[in-house]
C-alpha positions as CSV (number, residue, x, y, z in Angstrom):
1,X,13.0,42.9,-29.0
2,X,12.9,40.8,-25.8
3,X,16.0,38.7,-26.3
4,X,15.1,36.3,-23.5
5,X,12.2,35.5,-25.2
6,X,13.5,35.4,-28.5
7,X,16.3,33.0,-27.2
8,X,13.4,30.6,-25.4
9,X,11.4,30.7,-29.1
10,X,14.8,29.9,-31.2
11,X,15.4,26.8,-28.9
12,X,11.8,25.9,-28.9
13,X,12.2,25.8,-32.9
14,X,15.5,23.6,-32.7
15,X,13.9,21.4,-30.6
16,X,10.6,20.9,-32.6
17,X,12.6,21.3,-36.0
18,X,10.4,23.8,-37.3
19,X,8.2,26.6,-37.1
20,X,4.7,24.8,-36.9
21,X,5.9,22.9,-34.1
22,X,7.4,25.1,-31.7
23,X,4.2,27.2,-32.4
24,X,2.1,25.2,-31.0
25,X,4.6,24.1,-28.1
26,X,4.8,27.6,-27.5
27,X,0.9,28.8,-28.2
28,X,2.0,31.2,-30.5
29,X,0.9,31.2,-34.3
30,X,3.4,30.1,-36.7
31,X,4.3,33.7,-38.2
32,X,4.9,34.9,-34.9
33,X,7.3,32.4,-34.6
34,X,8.9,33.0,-37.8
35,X,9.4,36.8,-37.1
36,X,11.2,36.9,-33.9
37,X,13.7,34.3,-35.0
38,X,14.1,36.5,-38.4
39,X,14.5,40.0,-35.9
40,X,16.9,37.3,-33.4
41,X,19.2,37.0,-36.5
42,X,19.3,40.5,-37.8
43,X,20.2,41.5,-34.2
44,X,22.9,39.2,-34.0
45,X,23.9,39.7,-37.8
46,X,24.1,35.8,-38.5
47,X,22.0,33.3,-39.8
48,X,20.9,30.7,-37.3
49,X,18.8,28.6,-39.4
50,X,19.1,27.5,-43.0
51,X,15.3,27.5,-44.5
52,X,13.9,25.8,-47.4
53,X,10.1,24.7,-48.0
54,X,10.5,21.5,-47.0
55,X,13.8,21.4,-44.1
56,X,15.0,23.1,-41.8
57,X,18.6,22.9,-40.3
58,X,20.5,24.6,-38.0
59,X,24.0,26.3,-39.2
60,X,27.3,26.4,-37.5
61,X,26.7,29.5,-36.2
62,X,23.5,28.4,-34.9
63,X,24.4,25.6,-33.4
64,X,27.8,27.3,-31.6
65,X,24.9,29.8,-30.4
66,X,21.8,27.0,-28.9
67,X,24.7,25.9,-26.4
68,X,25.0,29.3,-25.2
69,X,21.1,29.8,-24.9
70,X,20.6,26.9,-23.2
71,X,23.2,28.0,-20.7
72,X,21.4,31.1,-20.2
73,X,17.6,29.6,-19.8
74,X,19.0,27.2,-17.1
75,X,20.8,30.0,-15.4
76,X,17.2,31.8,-15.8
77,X,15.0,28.9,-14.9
78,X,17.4,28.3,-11.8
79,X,16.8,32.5,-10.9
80,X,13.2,32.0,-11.3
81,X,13.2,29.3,-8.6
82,X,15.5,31.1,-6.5
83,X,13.0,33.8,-6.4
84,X,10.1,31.7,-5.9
85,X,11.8,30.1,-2.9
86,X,12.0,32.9,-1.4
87,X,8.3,33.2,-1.4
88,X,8.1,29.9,0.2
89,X,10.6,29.4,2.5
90,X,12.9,32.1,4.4
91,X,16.5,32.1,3.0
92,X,19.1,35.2,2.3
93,X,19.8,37.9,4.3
94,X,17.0,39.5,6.4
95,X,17.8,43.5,7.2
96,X,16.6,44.7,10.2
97,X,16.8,48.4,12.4
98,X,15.8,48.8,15.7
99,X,16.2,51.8,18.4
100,X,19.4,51.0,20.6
101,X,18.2,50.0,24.0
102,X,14.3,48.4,22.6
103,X,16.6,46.3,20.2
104,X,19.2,45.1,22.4
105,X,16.5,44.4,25.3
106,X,13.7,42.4,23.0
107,X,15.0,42.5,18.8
108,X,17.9,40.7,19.2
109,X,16.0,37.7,21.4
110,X,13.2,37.6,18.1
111,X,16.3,37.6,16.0
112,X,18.3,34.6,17.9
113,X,15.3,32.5,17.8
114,X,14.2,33.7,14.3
115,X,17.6,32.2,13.2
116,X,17.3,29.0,15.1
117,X,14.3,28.4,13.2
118,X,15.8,28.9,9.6
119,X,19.2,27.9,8.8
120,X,19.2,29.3,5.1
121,X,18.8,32.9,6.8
122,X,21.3,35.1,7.7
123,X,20.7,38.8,9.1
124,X,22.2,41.5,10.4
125,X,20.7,43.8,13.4
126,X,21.3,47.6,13.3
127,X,20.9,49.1,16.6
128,X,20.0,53.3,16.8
129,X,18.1,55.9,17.7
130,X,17.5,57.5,13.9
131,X,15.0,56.9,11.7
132,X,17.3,54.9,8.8
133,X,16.0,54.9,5.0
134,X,14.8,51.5,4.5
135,X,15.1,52.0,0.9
136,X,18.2,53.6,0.3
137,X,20.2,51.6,3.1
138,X,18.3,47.8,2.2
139,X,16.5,47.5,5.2
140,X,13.8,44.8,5.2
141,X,12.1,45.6,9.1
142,X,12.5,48.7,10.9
143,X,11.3,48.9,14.5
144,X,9.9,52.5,15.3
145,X,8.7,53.5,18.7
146,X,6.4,56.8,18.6
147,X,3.6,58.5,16.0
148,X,4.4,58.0,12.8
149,X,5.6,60.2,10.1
150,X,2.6,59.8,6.6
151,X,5.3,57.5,4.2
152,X,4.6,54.5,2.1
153,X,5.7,52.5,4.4
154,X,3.5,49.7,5.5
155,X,3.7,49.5,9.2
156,X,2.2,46.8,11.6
157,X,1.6,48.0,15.2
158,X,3.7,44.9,17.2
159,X,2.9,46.7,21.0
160,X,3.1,50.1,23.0
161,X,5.5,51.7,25.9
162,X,4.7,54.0,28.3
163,X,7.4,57.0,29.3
164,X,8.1,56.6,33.2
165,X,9.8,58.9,35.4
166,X,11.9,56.5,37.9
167,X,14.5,56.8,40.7
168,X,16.0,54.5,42.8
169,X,14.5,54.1,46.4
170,X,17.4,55.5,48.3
171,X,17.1,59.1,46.4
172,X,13.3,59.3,47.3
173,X,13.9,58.6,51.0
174,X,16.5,60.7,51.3
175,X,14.6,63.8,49.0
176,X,10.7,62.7,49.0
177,X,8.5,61.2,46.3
178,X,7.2,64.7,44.4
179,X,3.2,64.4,44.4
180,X,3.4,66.3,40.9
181,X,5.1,67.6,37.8
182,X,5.2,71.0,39.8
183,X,7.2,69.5,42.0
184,X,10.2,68.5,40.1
185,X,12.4,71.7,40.6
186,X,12.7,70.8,43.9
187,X,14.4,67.5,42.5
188,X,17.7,66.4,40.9
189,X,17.0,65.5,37.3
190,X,18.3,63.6,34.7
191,X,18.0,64.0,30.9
192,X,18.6,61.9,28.0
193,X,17.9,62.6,24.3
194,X,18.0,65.4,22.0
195,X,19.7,68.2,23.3
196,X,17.0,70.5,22.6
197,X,14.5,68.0,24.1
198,X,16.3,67.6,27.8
199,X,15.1,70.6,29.5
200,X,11.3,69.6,29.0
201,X,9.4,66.7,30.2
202,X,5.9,66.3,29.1
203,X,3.0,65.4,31.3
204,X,-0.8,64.5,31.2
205,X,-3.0,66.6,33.1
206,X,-5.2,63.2,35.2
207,X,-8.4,66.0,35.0
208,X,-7.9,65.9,31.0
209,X,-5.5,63.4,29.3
210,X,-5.9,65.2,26.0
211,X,-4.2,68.4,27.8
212,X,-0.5,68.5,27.7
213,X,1.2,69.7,30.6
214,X,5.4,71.1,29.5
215,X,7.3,71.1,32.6
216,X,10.8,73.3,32.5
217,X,13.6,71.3,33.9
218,X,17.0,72.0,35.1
219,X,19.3,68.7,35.1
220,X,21.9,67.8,37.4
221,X,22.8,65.5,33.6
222,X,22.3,65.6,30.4
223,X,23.3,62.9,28.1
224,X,22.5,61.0,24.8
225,X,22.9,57.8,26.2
226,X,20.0,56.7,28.3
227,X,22.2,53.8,29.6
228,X,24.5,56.0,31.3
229,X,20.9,58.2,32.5
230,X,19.3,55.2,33.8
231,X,22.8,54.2,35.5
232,X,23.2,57.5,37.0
233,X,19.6,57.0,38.6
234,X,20.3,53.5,39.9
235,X,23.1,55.2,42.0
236,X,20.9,57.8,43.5
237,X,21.3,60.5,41.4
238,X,17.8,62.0,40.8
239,X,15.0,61.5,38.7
240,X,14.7,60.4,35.6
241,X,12.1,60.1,32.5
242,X,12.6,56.5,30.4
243,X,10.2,54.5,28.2
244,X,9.2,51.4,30.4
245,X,11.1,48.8,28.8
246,X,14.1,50.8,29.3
247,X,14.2,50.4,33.0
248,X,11.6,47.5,33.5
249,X,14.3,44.9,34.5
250,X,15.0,47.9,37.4
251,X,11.8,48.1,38.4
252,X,11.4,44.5,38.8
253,X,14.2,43.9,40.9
254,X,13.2,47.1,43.2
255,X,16.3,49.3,41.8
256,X,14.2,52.2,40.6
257,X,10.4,53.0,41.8
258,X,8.2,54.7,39.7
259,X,6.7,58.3,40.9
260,X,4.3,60.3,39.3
261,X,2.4,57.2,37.5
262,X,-0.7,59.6,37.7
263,X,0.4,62.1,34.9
264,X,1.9,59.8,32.6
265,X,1.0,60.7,28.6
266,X,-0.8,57.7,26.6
267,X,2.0,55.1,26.0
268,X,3.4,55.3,22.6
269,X,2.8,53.1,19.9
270,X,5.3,50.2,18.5
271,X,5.3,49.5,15.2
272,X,7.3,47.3,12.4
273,X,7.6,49.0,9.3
274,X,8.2,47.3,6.0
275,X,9.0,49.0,2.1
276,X,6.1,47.0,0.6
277,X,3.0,44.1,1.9
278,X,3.0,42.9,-1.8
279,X,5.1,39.9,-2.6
280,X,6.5,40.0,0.5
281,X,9.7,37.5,1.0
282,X,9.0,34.4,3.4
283,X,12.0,35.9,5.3
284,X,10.1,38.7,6.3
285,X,7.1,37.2,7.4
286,X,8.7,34.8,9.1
287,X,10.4,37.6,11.2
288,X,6.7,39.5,11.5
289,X,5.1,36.9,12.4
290,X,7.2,36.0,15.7
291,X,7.5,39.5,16.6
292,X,3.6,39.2,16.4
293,X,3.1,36.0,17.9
294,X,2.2,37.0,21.1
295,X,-0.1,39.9,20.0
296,X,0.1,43.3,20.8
297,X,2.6,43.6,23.9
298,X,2.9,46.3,26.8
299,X,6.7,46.8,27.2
């Protein structure tokens, strides 16, 4: 038995004072009617309604019971249009994962003006480097840089980055710009990342883009924090391999220089990932939709 149901259809008959009429209030016929009432009382193990052929009245029971239902369909109706609203307009709390230095540098600014724009959200911003669950740990948005794993994940691409390798304009006057990949052992390096992943820096071959050229490294650092890498570079000490966006503000203000632009893989993709694209809150597409506004982006 669907008790909300059966709740909505022994109100309906209080209010119509019979069967007939909350029938056709309801567009059910009038045995239907009849029955769920009759299975609402056996499952409460009281009688709700006194019947006779010709009234109808409600018992104490019954009555002590329609104040209680009526409670309940207004706290349902008021759920309902919660939920609705939040099809309409953004409101509640908006989820959203990002890698560390991508989020800090461009998520968080969406975010601040996201909020400005709708007071009934609030949101929280995860900054790291794994891929998070967005299922098991509630997460409306996730921000992934990179190919794709296959998932069920719906995922909208929001830009691309290309991976650099930088060093500040003292180190190359004082070592030389290397002309190629080949040239880095003559070169103090610095990694960041995986462990395993530090001692190999992937190229393109410019004759064939599709041919990967794996160039052994031996770093003057290693570290998992490509704040302290890009730091350490700044300063003079050696080259080292970032996504653009990581050390675009450097660039710009002639801290670092880009070498070896020639061999540069395709940039990676960017893409915002979300559990579902059916029934999607307002909140969420509120948040895609600025992250899109510009179109696809080159960071």
């Amino acid at each position: 038995m669907d008790r909300l149901n059966a709740m909505a259809v022994f109100a309906a008959v209080c209010d119509a004072n019979g069967f007939a009429g909350a029938a056709r209030r309801l567009g059910l016929s009038p045995p239907v009617v009849t029955r769920t009432v009759t299975s609402l009382e056996t499952h409460l193990g009281v009688r709700l309604l006194q019947r006779t052929t010709r009234s109808l009245r409600i018992t104490e029971a019954g009555a002590r019971y329609l104040e209680h239902v009526r409670r309940v369909m207004a706290e349902a109706d008021a759920a309902d249009e919660i939920a609705r609203g939040e099809q309409v307009r953004p409101r509640g709390k908006l989820v959203v994962t990002a890698p560390l230095i991508f989020g800090r540098m461009h998520v968080a600014d969406v975010l601040r003006r996201y909020l400005a724009s709708h007071p009934e959200v609030t949101a929280e911003l995860l900054l790291n480097d794994r891929n998070v669950n967005l299922i098991e740990e509630a997460v409306d948005v996730a921000i992934r840089i990179g190919a794709l794993d296959d998932s069920s994940l719906v995922a909208r691409r929001i830009g691309s980055t290309r991976r650099v390798v930088v060093a500040s304009p003292a180190y190359l006057a004082a070592r030389g710009r290397p002309a190629g990949p080949l040239e880095l052992d003559a070169h103090d390096t610095i990694s960041f990342g995986p462990a395993h992943a530090a001692r190999d820096w992937l190229f393109a071959d410019p004759q064939d883009y599709a041919r990967e050229l794996r160039i052994a490294i031996r770093p003057r650092l290693i570290t998992n924090s490509g704040d302290a890498a890009i730091d350490y570079a700044r300063e003079g000490g050696g080259l080292t391999r970032a996504l653009h966006y990581q050390v675009a503000p450097y660039i710009a203000t002639g801290e670092l220089a880009v070498v070896l632009s020639g061999f540069e893989p395709l940039p990676s993709p960017i893409h915002a990932l979300y559990p579902s694209a059916r029934l999607l809150p307002a909140r969420v597409r509120a948040f895609l939709d600025l992250m899109l506004e510009a179109g696809e982006r080159a960071y």
